[in-house]
ZAMARGU-4260 file (C-alpha; in steps of 0.2 Angstrom, whole numbers, plus 5000, padded with zeros to 4 digits):
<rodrens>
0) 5485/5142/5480 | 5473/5133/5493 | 5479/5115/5485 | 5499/5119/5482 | 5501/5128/5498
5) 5491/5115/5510 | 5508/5112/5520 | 5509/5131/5528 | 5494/5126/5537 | 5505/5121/5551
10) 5511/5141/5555 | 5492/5141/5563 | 5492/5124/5573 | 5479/5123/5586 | 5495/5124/5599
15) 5499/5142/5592 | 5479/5147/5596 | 5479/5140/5615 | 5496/5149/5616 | 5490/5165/5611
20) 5473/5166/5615 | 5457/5174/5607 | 5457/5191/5604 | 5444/5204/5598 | 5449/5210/5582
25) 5456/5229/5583 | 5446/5242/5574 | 5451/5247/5557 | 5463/5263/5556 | 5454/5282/5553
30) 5453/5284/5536 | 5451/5303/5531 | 5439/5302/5517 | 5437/5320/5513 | 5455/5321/5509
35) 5453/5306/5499 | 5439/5313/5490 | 5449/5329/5487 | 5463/5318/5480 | 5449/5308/5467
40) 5444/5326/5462 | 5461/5330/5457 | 5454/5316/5443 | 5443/5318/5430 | 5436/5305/5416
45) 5419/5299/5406 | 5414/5282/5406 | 5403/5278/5391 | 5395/5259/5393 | 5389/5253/5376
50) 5375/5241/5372 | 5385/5226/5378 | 5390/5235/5396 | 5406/5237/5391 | 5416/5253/5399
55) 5425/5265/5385 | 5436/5277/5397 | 5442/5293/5393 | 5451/5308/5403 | 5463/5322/5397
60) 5478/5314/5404 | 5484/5294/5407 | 5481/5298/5423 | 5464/5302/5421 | 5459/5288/5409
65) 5467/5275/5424 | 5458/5283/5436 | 5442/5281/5424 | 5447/5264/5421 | 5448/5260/5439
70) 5433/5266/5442 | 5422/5259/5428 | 5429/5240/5435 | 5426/5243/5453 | 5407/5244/5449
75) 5409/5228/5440 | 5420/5220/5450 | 5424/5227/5467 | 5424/5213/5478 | 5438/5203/5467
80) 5447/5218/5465 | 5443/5221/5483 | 5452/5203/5487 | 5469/5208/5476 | 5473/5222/5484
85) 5472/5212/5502 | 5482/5198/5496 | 5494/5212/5487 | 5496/5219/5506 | 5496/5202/5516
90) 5481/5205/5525 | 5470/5191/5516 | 5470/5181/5532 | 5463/5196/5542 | 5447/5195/5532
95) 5446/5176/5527 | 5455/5167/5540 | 5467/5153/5536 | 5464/5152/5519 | 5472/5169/5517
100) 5487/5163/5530 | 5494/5156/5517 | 5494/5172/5504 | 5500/5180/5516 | 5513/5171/5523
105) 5522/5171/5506 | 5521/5188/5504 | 5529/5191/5520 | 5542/5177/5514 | 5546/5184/5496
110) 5547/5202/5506 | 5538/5212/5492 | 5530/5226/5502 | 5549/5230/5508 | 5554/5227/5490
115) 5538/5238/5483 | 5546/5253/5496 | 5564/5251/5490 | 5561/5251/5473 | 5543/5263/5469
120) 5552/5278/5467 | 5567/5273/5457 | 5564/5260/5445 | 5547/5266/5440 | 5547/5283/5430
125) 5537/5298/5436 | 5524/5292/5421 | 5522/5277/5426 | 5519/5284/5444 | 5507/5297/5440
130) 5496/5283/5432 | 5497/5270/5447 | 5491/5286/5457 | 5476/5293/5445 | 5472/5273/5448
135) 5471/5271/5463 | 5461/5288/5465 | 5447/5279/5454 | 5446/5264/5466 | 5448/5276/5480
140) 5433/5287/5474 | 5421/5271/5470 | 5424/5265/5488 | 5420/5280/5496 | 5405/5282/5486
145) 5399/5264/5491 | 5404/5263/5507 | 5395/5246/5512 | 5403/5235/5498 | 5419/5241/5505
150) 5427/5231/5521 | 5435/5240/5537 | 5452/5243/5533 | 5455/5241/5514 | 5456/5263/5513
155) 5469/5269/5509 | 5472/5260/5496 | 5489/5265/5489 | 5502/5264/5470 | 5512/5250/5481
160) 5499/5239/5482 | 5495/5239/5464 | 5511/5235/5460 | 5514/5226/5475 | 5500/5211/5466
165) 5507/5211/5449 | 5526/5206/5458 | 5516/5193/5469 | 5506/5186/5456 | 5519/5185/5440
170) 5530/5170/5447 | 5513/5159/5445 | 5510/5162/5429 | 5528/5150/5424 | 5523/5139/5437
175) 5532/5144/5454 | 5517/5133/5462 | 5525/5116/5457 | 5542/5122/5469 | 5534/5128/5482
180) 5523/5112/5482 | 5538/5100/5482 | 5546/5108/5498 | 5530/5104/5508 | 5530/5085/5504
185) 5535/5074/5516 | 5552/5068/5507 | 5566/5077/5497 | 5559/5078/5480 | 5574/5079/5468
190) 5591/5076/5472 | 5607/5088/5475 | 5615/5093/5458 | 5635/5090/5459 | 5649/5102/5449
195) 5652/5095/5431 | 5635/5083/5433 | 5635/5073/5415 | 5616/5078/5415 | 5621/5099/5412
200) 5601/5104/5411 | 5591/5092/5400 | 5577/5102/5389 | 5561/5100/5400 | 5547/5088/5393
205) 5536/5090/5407 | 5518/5095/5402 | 5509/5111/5404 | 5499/5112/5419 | 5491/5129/5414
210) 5472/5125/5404 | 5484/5137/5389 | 5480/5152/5378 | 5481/5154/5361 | 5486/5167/5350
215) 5490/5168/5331 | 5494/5180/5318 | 5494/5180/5297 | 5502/5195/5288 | 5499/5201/5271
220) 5506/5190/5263 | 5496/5175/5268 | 5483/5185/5268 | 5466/5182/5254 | 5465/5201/5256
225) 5481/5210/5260 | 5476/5211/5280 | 5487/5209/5294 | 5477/5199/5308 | 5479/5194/5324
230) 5469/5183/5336 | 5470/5185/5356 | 5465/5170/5365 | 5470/5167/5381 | 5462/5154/5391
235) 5456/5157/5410 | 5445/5155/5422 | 5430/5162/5419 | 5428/5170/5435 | 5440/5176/5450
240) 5457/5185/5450 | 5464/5181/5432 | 5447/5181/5426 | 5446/5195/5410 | 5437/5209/5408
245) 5435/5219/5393 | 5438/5237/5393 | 5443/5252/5382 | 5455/5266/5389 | 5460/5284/5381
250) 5468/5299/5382 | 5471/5317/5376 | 5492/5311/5379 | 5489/5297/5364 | 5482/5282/5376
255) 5469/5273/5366 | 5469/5254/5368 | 5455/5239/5370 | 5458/5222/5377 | 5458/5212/5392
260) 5463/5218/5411 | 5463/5208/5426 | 5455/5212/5444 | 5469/5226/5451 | 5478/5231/5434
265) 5478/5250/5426 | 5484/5244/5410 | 5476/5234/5396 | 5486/5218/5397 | 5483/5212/5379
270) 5475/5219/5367 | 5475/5232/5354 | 5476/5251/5347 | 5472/5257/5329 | 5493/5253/5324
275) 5497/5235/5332 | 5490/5224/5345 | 5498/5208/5356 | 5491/5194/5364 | 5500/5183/5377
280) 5502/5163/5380 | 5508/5155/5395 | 5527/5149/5394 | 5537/5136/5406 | 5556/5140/5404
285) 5565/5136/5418 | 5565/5153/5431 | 5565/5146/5448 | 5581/5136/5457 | 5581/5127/5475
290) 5597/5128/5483 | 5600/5113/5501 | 5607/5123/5513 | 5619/5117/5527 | 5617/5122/5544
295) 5627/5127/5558 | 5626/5112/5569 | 5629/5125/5584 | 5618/5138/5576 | 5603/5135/5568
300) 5602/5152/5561 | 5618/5152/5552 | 5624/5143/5532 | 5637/5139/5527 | 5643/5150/5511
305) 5659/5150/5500 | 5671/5145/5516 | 5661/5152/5532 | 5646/5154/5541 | 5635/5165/5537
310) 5619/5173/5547 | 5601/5173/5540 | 5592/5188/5538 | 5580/5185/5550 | 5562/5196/5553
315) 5544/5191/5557 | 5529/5187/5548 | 5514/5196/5557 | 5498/5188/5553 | 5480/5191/5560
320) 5467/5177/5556 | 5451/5179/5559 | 5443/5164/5569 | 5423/5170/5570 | 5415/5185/5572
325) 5424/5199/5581 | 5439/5187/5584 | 5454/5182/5577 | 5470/5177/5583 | 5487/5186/5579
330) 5504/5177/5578 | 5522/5179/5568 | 5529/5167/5558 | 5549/5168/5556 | 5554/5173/5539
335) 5573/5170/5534 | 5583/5176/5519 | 5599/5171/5511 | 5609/5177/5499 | 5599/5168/5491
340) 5583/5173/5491 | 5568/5167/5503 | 5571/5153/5514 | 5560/5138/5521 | 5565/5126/5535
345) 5557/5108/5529 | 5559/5093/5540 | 5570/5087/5525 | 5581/5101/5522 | 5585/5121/5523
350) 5581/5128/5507 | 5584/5143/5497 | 5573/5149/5481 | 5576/5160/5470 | 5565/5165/5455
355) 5562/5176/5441 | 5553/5192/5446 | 5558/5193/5464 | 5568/5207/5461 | 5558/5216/5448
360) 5543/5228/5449 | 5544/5236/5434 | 5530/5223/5424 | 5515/5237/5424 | 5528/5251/5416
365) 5532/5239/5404 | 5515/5235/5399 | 5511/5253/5399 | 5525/5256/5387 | 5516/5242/5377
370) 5499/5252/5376 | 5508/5267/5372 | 5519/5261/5357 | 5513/5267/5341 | 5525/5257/5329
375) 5534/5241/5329 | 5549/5248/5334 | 5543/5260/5349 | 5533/5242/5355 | 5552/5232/5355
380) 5559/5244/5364 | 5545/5242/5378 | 5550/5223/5375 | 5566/5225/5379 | 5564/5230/5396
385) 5561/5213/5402 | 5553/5216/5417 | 5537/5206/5414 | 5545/5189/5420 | 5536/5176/5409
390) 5523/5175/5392 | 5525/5170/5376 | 5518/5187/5365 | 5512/5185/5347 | 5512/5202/5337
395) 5502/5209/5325 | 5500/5229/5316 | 5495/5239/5302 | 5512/5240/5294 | 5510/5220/5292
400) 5523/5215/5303 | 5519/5201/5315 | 5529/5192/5325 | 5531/5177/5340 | 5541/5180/5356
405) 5546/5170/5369 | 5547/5182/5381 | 5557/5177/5397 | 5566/5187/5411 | 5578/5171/5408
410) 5594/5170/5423 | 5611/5169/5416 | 5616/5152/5422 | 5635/5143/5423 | 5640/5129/5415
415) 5642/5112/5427 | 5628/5110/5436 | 5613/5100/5434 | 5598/5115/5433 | 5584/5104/5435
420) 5589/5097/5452 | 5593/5106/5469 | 5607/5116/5469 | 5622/5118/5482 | 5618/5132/5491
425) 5635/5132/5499 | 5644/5141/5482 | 5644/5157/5473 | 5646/5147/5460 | 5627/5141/5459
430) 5622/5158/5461 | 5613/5166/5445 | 5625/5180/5433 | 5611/5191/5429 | 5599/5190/5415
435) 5600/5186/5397 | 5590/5201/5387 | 5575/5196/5378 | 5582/5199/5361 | 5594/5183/5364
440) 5578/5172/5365 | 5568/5161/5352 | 5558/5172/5341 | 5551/5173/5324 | 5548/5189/5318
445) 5540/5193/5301 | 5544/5175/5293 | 5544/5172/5274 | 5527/5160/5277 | 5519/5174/5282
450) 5511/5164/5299 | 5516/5164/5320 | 5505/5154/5329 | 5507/5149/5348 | 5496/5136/5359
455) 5509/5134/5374 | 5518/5125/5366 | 5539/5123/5360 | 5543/5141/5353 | 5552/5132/5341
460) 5536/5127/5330 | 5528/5144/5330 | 5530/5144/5312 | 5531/5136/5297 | 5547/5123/5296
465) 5561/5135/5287 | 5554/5147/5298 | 5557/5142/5316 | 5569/5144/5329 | 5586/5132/5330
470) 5584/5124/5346 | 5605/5123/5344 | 5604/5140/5344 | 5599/5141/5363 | 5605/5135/5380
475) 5601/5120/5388 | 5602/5128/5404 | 5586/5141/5398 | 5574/5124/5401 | 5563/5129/5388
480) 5549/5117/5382 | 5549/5104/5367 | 5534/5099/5370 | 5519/5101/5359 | 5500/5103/5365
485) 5485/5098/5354 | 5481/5114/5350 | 5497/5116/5344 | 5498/5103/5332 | 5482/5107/5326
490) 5487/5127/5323 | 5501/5123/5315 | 5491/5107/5302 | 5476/5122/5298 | 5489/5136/5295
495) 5499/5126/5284 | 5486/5119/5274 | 5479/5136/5270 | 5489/5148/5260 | 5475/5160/5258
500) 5469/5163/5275 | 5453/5176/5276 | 5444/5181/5291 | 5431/5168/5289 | 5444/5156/5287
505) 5456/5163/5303 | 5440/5162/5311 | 5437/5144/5307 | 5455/5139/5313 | 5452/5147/5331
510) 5435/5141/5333 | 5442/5120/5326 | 5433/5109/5337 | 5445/5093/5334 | 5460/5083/5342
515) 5474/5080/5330 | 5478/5063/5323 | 5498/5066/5329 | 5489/5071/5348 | 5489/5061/5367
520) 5471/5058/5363 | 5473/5050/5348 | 5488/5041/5354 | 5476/5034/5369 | 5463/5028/5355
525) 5474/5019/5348 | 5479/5009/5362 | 5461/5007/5367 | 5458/4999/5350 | 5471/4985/5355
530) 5463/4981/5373 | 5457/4962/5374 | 5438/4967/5378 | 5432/4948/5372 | 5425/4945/5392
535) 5417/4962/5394 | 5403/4966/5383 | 5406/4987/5393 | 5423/4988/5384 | 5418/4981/5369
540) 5404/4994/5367 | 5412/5009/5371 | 5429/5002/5361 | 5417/5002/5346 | 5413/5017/5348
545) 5429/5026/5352 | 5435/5015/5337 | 5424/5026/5326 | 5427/5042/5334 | 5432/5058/5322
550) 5441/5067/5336 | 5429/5079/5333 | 5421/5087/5350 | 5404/5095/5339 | 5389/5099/5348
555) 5380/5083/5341 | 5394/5071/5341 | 5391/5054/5348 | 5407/5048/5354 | 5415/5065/5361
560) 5408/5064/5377 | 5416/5046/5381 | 5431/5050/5373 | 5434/5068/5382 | 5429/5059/5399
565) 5444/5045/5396 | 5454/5056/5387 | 5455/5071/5401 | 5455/5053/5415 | 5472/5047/5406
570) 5479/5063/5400 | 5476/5077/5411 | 5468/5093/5405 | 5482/5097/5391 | 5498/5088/5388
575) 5503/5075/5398 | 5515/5064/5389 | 5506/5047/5391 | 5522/5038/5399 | 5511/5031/5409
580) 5495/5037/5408 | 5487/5046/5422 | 5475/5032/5425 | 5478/5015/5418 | 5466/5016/5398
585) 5454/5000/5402 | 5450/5008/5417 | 5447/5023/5412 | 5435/5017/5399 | 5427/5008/5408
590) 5423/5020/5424 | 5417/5033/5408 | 5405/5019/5400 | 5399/5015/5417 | 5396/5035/5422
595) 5387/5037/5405 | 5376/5024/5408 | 5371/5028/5426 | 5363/5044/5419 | 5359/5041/5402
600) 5356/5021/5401 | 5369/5022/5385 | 5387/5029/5380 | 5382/5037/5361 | 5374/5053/5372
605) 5377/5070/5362 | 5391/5080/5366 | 5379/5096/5367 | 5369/5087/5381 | 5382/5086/5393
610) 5396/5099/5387 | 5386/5114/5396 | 5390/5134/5397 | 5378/5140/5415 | 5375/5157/5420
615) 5362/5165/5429 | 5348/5160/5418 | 5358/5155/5403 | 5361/5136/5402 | 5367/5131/5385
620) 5377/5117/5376 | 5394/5121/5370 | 5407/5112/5356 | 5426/5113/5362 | 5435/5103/5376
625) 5449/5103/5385 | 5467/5105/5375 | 5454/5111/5357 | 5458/5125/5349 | 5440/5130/5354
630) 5446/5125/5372 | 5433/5124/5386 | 5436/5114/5401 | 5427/5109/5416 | 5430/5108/5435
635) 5432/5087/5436 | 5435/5071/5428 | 5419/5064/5429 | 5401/5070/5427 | 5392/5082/5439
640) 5375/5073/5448 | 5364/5079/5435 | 5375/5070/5421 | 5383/5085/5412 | 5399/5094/5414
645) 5400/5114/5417 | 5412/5124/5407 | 5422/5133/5420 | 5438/5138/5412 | 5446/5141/5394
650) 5440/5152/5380 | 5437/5166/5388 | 5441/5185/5379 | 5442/5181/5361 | 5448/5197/5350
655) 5451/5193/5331 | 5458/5208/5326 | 5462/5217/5307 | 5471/5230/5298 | 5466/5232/5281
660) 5479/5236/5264 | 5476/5253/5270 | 5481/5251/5290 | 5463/5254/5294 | 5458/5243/5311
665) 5445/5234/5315 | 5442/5220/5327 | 5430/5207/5332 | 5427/5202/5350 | 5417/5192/5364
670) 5417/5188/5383 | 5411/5171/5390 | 5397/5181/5401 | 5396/5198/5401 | 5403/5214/5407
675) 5394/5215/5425 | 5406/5200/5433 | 5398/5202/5449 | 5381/5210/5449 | 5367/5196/5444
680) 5353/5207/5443 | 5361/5217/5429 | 5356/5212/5411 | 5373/5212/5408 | 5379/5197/5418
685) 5377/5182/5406 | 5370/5194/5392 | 5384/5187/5380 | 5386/5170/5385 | 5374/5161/5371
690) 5382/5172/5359 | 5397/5166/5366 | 5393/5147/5365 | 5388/5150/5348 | 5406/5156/5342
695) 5397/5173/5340 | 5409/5187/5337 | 5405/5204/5338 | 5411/5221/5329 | 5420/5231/5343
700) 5418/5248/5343 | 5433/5255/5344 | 5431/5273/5338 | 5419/5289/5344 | 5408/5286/5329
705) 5406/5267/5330 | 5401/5270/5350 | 5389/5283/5348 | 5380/5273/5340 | 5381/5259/5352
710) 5381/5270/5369 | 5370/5264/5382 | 5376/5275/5395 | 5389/5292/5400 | 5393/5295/5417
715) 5407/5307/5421 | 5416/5305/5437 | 5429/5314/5448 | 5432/5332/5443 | 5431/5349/5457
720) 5412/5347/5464
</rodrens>
């Protein structure tokens, strides 16, 4: 957000400050904690931690197993969680100065505390409501009992901030970054679509800027042993607000699911039960337009729209920044709607957005539904409420169906116009017509080669070739990706090639440490190997020895580390399409060699040595690199002072997950560090990452017998004291 949003630095400018003038910062509101606490005691739950730190959550109600949950990931994670909710409530700035500004200036913009207060009681059921309340009665109840982790002014904390963060945060996930980025250049960046443009919405090609996810899953019938399996394998950050953390919730009401949640959700967000399971990918299909307003030239205030002027809804955005110590300043920021949607004044243009999930608030129901589903059919029905905006899902459960979905709350666009450009804003016409259902989308649902596999990228090679979606069978207008990522390519080679897959062998597919032959990277080797290095005896050694790369990224391979260093220079971190490359090839080779030999006197340096997994004490090698299945990226280009490179994002929650000819479940998991994501002292905060870096899988346990003979610890919170 700091990098995308750099432009809305202006709606501080030094001239605002003078004009306003310093001010001490107004004391934080009464809070009155015992009726808070009373409220928490309305809540009961047991948090048992096993042997790894890992919360299992039970209460009699949902209620009381969210408000358990809550609980048990405050004391791991308060001060992220802490963070969300501010940024939920558009208050970041108030604690963090300008970098918050710009959180909260869009959430002022997108209006989603007066959309939040519209909508709370109508479109969410009373279910869903008593939920979101036992939750926030968990975070409640920790923040009263650790009253100096907690900052002046976050109690209360309400339902409507929770679901206030999952509206704000959703649009980012299909890239709403890269619009919001173009506005705040210093030129138009694309141009004005026309009625009946020849160029009706062209497919996209553009790459995926996400680092990716991967999720697979085998049915019976490709199975060595008659087992459904499914593997969840999203790839994040490994620490921060969309960082996972591994949990297990249940209830007396038929709540029992494990997976990965994020800082501020009450519901596992992937994961499993004893029936079925899902795992998410990132997806890009097209869910954000630009409309070019025109202005009154008498009025700045006023569009033009279907024959007349129109006024913009106009109101203020409030923001208090803090400056140092008890100061901060306060100022308002105007905020303008259209029919539209929001509105930003640029010095190129007026212009309108509107985007997938501005409307919506619905996402957490539908994920609860998810958790709550005990068949196939009862989890499509959740599905079909297409309220979570974006994600691929893969699907897996004990009846051996499995299935790929690309999931998309995808507008219902006309014909005529060119998508991909701005549009006119001065038409109904541009407008949106609603929202194609989810079931009208590319999918691939128990397919006759018994595999679905997705790495972000094309839905319509999730499967084996009789198998996969038509692309003629789908709009143009949807924008959905043709591209294919390395990890991809590779799923798909693995899966096909084995017709007999067992766990061991699933496991080898998800943990492949190689760049296919069809991929970017070697694409770029190719053309290295065609470089003129007679004159520069550099080149010629590191050609060489890119010339006998395996496109393998192994712990001890020689050549990985100068061919991950050119390949992430030229290509990116995941798909760029080469056409050009990022950074011209001979350069890039030769700014690799060159770092290489400042630290190491040589280019043949092990991949282990410089590939490196830190936390806390732990500082270990680790096979992988960016776009590999066994994906692990790191925060630049080039190497850190000390010569290596730290892992800082990619692999991160790994469930492999099985249900047996019988239906019986069993499942397979690890975090990158540990359960404790903030507390350093605690032996669970990098407890896991050598097993991790080892591709160390462990056996989850998942039911009351398996834990008690892993529990660590039971604490029982809440309840009339």
């Amino acid at each position: 957000m700091k990098t995308v949003l750099k432009g809305l630095v202006g709606l501080v400018a030094v001239v605002l400050l003078i004009g306003t003038g310093l001010l001490i910062t107004p004391p934080a509101r009464l809070v009155d904690k015992a009726a808070l606490r009373a409220q928490a005691n309305k809540y009961a739950a047991t948090i048992t931690r096993d042997t790894l730190g890992v919360p299992h959550v039970h209460g009699s109600r949902d209620a009381d197993a969210a408000f358990g949950l809550a609980y048990a990931h405050a004391q791991d994670d308060w001060k992220t969680i802490e963070t969300m909710i501010l940024a939920s409530r558009g208050t970041l700035a108030h604690y963090q100065g300008m970098d918050g500004a710009r959180t909260d200036y869009l959430v002022n913009l997108f209006r989603i505390r007066d959309l939040v207060a519209q909508k709370y009681d109508t479109d969410l059921s009373a279910q869903t409501r008593a939920l979101l309340e036992g939750y926030v009665a968990g975070l409640n109840l920790y923040a009263l009992d650790h009253p100096k982790a907690v900052r002046a002014g976050v109690l209360p904390i309400m339902p409507q901030d929770v679901i206030a963060g999952f509206v704000f945060r959703a649009p980012f996930f299909y890239g709403l970054e890269g619009d919001l980025a173009e506005l705040f250049k210093s030129t138009r960046a694309r141009h004005i679509s026309l009625a009946n443009a020849k160029t009706a919405f062209l497919t996209t090609d553009a790459a995926n800027p996400e680092f990716g996810s991967n999720a697979f899953a085998v049915a019976p019938a490709r199975s060595a042993d008659q087992t459904t399996r499914l593997v969840i394998n999203s790839h994040q950050p490994y620490s921060g607000p969309v960082a996972w953390y591994e949990i297990q919730v249940s209830s007396d009401e038929g709540w029992n699911a494990a997976g990965g949640i994020f800082p501020g959700t009450p519901v596992i967000l992937h994961g499993f039960t004893k029936n079925l399971g899902w795992a998410h990918t990132v997806n890009k299909p097209d869910l954000a337009d630009i409309y070019v307003l025109k202005i009154n030239p008498n009025n700045k205030n006023q569009y033009w729209f279907d024959g007349g002027w129109r006024d913009f809804e106009r109101t203020k955005a409030p923001l208090r920044i803090k400056l140092w110590g008890p100061f901060s300043v306060r100022i308002s920021k105007e905020v303008l709607w259209s029919v539209h949607g929001p509105v930003l004044r640029r010095p190129h243009g007026v212009y309108a957005l509107r985007f997938s999930g501005l409307f919506e608030i619905r996402a957490v129901q539908q994920w609860y539904q998810m958790n709550k589903a005990q068949n196939f059919a009862q989890w499509q029905t959740a599905m079909a409420m297409n309220a979570i905006p974006s994600l691929n899902v893969v699907y897996g459960d004990k009846e051996g169906h499995i299935g790929y979905f690309y999931n998309a709350r995808m507008p219902r666009r006309g014909p005529g116009y060119d998508w991909r450009a701005y549009l006119p804003g001065d038409t109904s016409a541009a407008l949106w017509r609603g929202f194609v259902p989810v079931s009208a989308l590319p999918k691939v649902v128990d397919p006759a080669s018994g595999f679905v596999i997705n790495s972000n990228n094309t839905p319509f090679r999730s499967s084996a070739p009789d198998d996969n979606p038509d692309p003629a069978d789908f709009s143009p207008r949807f924008g959905i990706e043709h591209y294919m990522t390395n990890r991809g390519l590779r799923a798909l080679e693995l899966m096909q090639a084995n017709t007999s897959i067992d766990e061991a062998g699933l496991e080898v597919i998800k943990f492949d440490l190689a760049y296919s032959e069809q991929s970017q990277t070697a694409r770029l080797l190719r053309e290295i190997a065609a470089l003129d290095s007679t004159d520069d005896a550099l080149l010629a050694t590191a050609q060489k020895l890119l010339g006998g790369w395996d496109l393998r990224t192994d712990e001890a391979n020689m050549a990985a580390a100068l061919g991950v260093l050119v390949s992430v220079k030229c290509i990116g971190l995941d798909t760029h399409a080469g056409d050009p490359w990022l950074m011209d090839p001979k350069e890039a080779v030769l700014a690799s060699a060159k770092d290489l030999m400042t630290h190491y006197g040589r280019l043949d340096v092990p991949w282990g040595t410089i590939n490196r997994l830190r936390r806390g004490d732990v500082n270990v090698p680790i096979a992988g690199g960016p776009d590999i299945l066994r994906a692990v990226y790191s925060a630049g280009h080039d190497l850190e002072e000390d010569g290596t490179l730290t892992a800082v994002a990619g692999d991160t929650y790994i469930a492999i997950v099985a249900w047996d000819a019988k239906g019986n479940m069993s499942a397979r998991t690890r975090h990158q560090f540990g359960s404790a994501t903030l507390d350093k002292t605690s032996v669970h905060f990098a407890d896991q990452a050598a097993l991790f870096a080892q591709q160390n899988l462990r056996l989850f346990p998942f039911s009351n017998e398996a834990l008690s003979h892993e529990t660590e610890s039971v604490s029982h919170i809440g309840g009339a004291q």
